[in-house]
C-alpha positions in Angstrom: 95.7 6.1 -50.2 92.9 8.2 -49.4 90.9 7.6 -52.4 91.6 3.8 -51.7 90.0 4.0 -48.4 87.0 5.7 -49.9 86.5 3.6 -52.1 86.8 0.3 -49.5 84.1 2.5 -47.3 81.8 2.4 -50.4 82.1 -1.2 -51.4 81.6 -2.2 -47.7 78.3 0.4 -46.9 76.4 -0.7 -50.0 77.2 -4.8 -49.4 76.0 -4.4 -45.9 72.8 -2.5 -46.7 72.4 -2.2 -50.3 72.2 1.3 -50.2 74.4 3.1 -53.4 75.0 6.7 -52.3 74.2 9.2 -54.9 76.1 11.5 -52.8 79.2 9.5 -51.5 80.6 12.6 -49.6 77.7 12.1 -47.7 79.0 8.4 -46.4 82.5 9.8 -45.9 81.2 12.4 -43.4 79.3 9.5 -41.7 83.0 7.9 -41.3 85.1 11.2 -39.9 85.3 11.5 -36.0 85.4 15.1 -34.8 88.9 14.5 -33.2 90.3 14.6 -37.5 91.8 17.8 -38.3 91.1 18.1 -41.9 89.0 19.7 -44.4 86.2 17.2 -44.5 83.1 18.0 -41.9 82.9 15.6 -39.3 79.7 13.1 -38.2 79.0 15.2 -35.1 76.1 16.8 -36.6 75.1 13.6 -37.8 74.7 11.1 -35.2 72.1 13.5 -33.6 70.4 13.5 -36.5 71.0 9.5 -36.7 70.0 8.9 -33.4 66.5 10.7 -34.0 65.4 8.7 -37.3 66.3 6.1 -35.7 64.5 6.0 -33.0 61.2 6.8 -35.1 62.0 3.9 -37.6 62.0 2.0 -34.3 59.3 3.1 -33.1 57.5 2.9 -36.3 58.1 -1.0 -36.2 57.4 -1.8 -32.6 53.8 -0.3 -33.2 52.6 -2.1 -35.5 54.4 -5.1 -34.9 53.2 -5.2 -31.0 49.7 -3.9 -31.1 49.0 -5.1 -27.2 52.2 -3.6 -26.1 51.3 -0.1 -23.5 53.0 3.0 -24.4 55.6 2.1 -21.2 56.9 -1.5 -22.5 57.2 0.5 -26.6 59.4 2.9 -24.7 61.6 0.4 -22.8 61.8 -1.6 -25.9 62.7 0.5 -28.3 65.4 2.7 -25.4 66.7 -1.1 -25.6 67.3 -1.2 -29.3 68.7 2.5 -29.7 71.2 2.2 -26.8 75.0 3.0 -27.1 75.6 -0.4 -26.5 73.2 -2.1 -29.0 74.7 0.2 -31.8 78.0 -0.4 -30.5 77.5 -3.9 -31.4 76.2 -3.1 -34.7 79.8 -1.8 -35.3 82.1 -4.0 -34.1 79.5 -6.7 -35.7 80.3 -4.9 -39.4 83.4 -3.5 -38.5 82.5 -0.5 -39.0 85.2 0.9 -37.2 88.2 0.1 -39.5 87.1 2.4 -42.0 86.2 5.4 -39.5 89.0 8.4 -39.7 89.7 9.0 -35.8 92.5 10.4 -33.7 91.4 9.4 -30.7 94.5 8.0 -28.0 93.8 3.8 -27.6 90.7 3.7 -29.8 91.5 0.0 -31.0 92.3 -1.1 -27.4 88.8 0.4 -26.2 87.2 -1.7 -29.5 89.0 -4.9 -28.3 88.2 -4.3 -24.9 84.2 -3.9 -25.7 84.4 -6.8 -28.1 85.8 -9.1 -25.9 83.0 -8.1 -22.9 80.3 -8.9 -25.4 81.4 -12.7 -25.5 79.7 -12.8 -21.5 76.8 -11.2 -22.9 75.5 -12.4 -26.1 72.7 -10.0 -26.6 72.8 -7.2 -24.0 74.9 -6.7 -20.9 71.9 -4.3 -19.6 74.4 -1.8 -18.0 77.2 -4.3 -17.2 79.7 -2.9 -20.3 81.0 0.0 -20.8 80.7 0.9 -25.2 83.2 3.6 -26.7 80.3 5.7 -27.9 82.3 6.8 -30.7 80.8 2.8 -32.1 77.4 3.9 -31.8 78.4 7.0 -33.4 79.1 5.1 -36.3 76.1 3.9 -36.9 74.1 6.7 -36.0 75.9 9.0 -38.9 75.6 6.3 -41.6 71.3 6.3 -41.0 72.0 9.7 -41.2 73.9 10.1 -44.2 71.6 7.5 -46.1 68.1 9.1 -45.0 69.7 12.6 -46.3 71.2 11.3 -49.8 67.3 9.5 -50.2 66.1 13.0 -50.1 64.5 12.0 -46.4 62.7 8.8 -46.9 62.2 7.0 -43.9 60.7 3.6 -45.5 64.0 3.8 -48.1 66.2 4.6 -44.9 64.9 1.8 -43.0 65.0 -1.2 -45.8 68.7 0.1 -46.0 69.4 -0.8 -42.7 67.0 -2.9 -41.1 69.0 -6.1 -41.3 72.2 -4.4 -40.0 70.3 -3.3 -36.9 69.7 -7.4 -36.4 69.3 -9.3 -34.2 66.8 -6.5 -32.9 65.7 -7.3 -28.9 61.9 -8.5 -29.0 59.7 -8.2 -26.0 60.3 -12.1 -25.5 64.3 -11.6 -25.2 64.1 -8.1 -23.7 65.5 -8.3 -19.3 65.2 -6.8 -16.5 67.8 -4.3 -15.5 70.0 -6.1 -12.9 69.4 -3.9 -10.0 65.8 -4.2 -10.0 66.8 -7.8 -11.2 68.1 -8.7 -7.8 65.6 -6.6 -5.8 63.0 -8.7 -7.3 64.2 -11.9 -7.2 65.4 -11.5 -3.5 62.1 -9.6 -2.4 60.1 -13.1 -4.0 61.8 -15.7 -1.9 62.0 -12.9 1.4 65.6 -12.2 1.2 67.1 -8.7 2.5 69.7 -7.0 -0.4 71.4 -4.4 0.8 74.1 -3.2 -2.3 76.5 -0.8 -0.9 78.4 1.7 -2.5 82.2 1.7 -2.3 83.0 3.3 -6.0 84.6 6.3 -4.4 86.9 4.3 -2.2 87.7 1.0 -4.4 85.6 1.6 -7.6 83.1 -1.4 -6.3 79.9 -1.4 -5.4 79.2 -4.7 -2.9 76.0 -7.2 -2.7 74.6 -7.9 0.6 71.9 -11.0 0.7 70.9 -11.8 4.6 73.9 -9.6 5.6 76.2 -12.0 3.8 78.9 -10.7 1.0 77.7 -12.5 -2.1 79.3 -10.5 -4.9 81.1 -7.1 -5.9 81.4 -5.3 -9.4 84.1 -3.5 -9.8 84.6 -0.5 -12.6 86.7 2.0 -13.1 85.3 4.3 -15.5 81.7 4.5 -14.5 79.7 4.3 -11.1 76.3 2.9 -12.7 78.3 0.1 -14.3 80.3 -1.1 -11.4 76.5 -1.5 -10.0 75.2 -3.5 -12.4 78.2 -5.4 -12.7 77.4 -6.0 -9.0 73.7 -7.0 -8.9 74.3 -9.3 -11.8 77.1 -11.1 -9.8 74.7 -11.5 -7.1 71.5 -12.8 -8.9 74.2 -15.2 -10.4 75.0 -16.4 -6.8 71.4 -15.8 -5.5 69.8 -18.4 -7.8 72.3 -20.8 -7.8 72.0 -21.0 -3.8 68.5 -21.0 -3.5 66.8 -24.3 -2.5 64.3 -24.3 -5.9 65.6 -22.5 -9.1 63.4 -19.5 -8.7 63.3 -17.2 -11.2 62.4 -13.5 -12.0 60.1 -12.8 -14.9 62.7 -11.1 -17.6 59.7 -9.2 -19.4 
């Protein structure tokens, strides 16, 4: 059974990327969550190694593909690209997860529940969902795993995986955070936003526009996201209210 799942993980990694593993253990190390008691190492080590090639195969890209861009808008969009929740994606997109080895309590209801918050937000929630980092994790071990079995090339690494990583966030698609979303937008057409914090109490964090209740965001696993959630309610209602569809710059 065992052998049967490694060989599914092989057939799947090299028709998504290409990539043939000279060293399959390699791949299967990419694929064995930390919580697995078993003899196999796990892809702890790896996604922090992942997440750091990565990032400079990124960067690589954005720097000659946007010569214009400042050092500022490279950093924003490539934090965009590298995020839990853009890899996270990359998972589910693949799924990557069916073939990782993990004990973790209500893994597939946490996939489920991530896959089904994407639908609202097609390419980025920007704060608004909360990933099972354990997706990104994924992804991070398997650059990982390649770029070490291609005895570190980063230009083999990268034609590996360069259309997984699709659709990448461009500096034409890349938004505004929807905090400073709101504050924007509201600060334009000389409207006062006060967003008030009730997480403690109700998990909520409220929008105030003019001292009227315009929207809440509600979550119960993480403070920053029950903000968002909230400002992105409230530039919803904002806009929609306003006398001329005034809009905020996304880039």
């Amino acid at each position: 059974m065992e052998e049967q799942s490694f060989q599914q993980r092989e057939r799947l990694v090299e028709e998504i990327t290409g990539y043939k593993f000279k060293n399959p253990d390699l791949l299967h190390q990419a694929f064995t969550h930390p919580s697995v008691p078993q003899n196999w190492a796990s892809n702890d080590r790896m996604e922090y190694l992942g997440d750091s090639v990565l990032s400079l195969m990124i960067a690589k890209k954005h720097y000659f593909a946007y010569p214009d861009l400042s050092s500022k808008d490279l950093t924003d969009l490539r934090s965009i690209n590298v995020d839990t929740e853009k890899l996270a994606r990359v998972a589910i997109k693949y799924n990557l997860h069916n073939h990782l080895r993990c004990q973790i309590q209500s893994f597939n209801e946490q996939v489920e529940e991530f896959r089904s918050a994407t639908l609202e937000y097609p390419l980025h929630s920007y704060g608004c969902i909360n990933p099972p980092k354990v997706l990104a994790d994924i992804v991070e071990a398997l650059i990982a795993a390649i770029y070490i079995d291609c005895n570190f090339s980063i230009d083999i690494t990268w034609q590996a995986v360069k259309d997984m990583l699709q659709p990448l966030i461009t500096p034409e698609t890349l938004e505004i955070q929807p905090v400073t979303k709101i504050m924007q937008l509201c600060q334009k057409n000389k409207l006062e936003i006060n967003i008030v914090d009730n997480w403690e109490e109700t998990r909520e964090f409220e929008c105030f526009v003019d001292g009227k209740s315009v929207a809440k965001g509600k979550s119960s696993q993480n403070k920053d996201t029950a903000k968002n959630r909230a400002a992105y309610n409230a530039y919803e209602q904002v806009i929609e209210n306003l006398p001329m569809k005034t809009t905020v710059k996304d880039h």
